[in-house]
VONULUM-108761 format. One record per residue: residue in one letter; x, y, z of N, C-alpha, C, O in turn. Coordinates in steps of 0.02 Angstrom, whole numbers, plus 50000, padded with zeros to 5 digits. Atoms other than C-alpha are relative to their C-alpha. Example, Ala and Ser with C-alpha at 12.3 -4.5 7.8 and 13.67 -1.06 7.14 Angstrom:
<pts>
A500454994150000506154977550390500455006050000500975005950033
S499584994149997506844994750357499615005550037499865011050045
</pts>
This chain:
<pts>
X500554996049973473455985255947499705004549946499105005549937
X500574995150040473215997855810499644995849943499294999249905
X500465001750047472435984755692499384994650024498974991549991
X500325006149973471625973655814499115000049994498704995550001
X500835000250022469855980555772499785000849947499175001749943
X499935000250084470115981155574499824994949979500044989249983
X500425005950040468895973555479500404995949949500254990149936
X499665003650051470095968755351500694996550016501024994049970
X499595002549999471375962755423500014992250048499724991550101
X500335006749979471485942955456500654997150013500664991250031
X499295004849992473215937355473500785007550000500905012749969
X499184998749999475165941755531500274998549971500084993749938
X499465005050028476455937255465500605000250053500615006150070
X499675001649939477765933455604500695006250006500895009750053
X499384998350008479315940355522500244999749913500184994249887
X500075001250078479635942255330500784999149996501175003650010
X499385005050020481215929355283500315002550063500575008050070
X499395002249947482095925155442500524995449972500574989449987
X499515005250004483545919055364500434998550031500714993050028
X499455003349958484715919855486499794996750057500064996550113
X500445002549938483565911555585500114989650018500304986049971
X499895007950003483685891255646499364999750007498975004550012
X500795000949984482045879655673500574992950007501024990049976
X499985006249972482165865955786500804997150024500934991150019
X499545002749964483855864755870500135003750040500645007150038
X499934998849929483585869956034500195007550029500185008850090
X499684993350014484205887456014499505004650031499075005749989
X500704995450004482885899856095500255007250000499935011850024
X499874994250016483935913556046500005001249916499975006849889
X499945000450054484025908455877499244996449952499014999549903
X500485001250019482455896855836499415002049979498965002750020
X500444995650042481345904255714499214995350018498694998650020
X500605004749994479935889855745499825002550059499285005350063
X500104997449903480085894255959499695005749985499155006350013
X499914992949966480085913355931499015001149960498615005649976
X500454999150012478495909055822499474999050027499015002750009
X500225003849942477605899155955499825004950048499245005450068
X500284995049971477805914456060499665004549989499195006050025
X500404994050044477225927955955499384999149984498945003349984
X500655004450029475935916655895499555001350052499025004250039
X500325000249954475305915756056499685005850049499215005550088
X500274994349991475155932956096499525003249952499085006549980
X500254998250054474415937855932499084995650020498524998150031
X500705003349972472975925155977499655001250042499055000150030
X500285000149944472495928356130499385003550019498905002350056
X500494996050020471585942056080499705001049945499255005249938
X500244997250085471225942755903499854992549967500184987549984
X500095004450056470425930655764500504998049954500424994249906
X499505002750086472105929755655500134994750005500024990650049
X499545005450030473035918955569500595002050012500765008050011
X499084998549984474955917255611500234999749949499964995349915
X499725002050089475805917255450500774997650035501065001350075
X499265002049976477525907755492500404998449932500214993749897
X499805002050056478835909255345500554994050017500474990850069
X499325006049975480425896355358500585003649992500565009449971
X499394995149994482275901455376500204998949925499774997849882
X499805000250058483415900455226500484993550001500554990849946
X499665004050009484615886855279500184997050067500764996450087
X500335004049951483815877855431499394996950008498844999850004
X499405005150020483895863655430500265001449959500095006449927
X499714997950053485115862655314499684998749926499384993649910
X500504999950056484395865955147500674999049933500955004049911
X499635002250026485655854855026500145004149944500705006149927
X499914996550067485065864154862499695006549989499295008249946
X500094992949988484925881054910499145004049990498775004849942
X500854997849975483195888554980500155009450006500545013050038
X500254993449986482715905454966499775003850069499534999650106
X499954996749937482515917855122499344998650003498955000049958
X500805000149993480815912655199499784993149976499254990749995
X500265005850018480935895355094499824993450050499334990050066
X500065005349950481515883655208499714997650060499844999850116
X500795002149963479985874155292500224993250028499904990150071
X499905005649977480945859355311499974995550079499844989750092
X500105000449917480965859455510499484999650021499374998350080
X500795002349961479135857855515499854993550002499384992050039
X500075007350004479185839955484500134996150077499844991150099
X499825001249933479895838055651499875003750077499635001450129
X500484995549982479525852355730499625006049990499835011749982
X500234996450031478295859655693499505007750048499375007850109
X500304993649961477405876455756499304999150030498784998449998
X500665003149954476125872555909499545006450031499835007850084
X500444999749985474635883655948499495001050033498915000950012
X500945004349943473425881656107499295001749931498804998049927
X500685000450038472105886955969500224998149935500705000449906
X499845003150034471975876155844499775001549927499175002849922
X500164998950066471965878855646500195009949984499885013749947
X499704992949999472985897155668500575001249987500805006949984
X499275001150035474585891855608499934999849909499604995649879
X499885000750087474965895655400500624999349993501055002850019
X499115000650018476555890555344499975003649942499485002449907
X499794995950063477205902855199500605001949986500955006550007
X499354999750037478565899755098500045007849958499615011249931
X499684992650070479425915554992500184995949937500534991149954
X499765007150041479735904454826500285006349933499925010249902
X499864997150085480685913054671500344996549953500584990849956
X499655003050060481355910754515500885002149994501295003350038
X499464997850011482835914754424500575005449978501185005949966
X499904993950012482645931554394500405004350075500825008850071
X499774998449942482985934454591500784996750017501255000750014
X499515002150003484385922854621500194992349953499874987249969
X500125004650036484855910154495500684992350038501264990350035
X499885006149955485115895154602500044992749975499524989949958
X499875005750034485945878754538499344997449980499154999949928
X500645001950041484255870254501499715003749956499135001949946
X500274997550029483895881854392500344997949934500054998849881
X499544999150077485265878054251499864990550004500184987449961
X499805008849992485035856854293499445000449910499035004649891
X500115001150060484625849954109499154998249999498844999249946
X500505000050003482935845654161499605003450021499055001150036
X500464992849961482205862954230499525000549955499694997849902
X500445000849936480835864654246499584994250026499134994350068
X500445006249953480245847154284500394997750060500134994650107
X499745002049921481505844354419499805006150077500055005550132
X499974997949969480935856754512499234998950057499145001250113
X500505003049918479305849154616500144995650031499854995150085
X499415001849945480405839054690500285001950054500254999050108
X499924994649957481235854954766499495002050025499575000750085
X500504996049966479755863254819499634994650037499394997150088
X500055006449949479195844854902500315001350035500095003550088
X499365001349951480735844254977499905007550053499965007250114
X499954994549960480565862755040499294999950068499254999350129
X500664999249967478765864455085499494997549991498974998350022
X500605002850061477775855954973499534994350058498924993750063
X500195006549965477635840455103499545001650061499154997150079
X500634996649969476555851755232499384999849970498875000650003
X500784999450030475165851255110499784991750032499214990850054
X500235007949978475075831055162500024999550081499794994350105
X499975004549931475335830255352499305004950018499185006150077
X500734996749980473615840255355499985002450060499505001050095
X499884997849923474145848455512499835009750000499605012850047
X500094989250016474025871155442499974997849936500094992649905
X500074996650088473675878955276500764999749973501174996750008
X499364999850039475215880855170499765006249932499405005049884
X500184994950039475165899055080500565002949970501005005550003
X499324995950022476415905754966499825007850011499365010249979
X499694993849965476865923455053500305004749944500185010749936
X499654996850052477935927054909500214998549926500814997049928
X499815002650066478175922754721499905005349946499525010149952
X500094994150049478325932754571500665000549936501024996049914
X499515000450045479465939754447499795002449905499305002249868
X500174998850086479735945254262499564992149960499684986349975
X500275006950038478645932254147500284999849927499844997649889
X499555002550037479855930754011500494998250010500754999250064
X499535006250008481175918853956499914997250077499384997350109
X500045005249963481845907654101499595000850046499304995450055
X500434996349948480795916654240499244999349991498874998650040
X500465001050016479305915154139500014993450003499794992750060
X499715007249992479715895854129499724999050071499224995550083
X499805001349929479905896054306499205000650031498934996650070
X500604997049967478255904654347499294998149981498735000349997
X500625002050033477205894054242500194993150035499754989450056
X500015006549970478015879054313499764999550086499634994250116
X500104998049943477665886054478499294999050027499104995050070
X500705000250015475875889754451499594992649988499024990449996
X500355008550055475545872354368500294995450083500094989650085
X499755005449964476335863854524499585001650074499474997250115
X500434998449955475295873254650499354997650005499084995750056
X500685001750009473655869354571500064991450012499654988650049
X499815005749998474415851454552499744999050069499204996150079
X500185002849923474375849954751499475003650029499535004450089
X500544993749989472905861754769500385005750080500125005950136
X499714995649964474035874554868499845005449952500285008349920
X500094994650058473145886754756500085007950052500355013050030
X500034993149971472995901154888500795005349996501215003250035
X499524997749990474455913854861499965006950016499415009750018
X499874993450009475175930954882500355001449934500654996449915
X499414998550067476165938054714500165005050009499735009450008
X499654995950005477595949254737500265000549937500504995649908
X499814997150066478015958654580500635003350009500895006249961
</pts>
């Protein structure tokens, strides 16, 4: 209510990193996708936004470790529904290795193995043309490996034209 007549403001964000959160197994005490569905739906009803929906951290299970907010993987299946259509953003949190330095980061071919990962995470929403796909969160020191990280990052965004972001510093 207090921003609902603010010119500048255009979008929620649901919940910033539900990691202990699930998506898509039935759970409606736990399902981070459901609880967005609801919220979503109140948020709309009255207002022009955008839903910003981030992903949990390790739901589904996320094999090679996803960041709080990364894991998007559950949209493939289910994914976050709407009555008004084109109000759903999916937004990953994505960091480097300055935040937590997460096995893919030391694999011998870093940083080209890593759009793979970010496919695997979220990346694959940019193709089922169904919501936007906005990074929420990225950032970090830009030297040594971090810098690495943040150029490979950058270069892999434009790659899939997921150019729109937020940058946390």
């Amino acid at each position: 209510d207090r921003y609902r007549n603010t010119w500048n403001v255009f979008a929620i964000d649901v919940k910033n990193e539900p990691f202990q959160g699930t998506w898509g197994t039935g759970n409606l005490n736990t399902d981070f996708n459901k609880a967005s569905e609801r919220i979503g739906e109140s948020i709309i009803s009255d207002t022009n936004w955008l839903v910003f929906v981030e992903g949990t951290a390790n739901s589904p299970n996320c094999n090679d470790g996803c960041f709080y907010g990364e894991d998007l993987q559950g949209v493939l299946n289910n994914p976050v529904k709407l009555s008004k259509a084109g109000r759903v953003v999916y937004s990953p949190h994505v960091y480097g290795p300055d935040v937590y330095n997460q096995k893919y980061f030391s694999d011998p071919s870093f940083p080209a193995n890593m759009p793979k990962i970010w496919d695997q995470h979220f990346g694959f929403i940019r193709n089922l043309k169904v919501s936007a796909t906005v990074t929420g969160e990225w950032g970090g020191s830009t030297s040594g490996k971090n810098g690495i990280w943040l150029n490979a990052y950058a270069n892999y965004l434009k790659s899939i034209d997921m150019t729109d972001n937020f940058v946390w510093c």
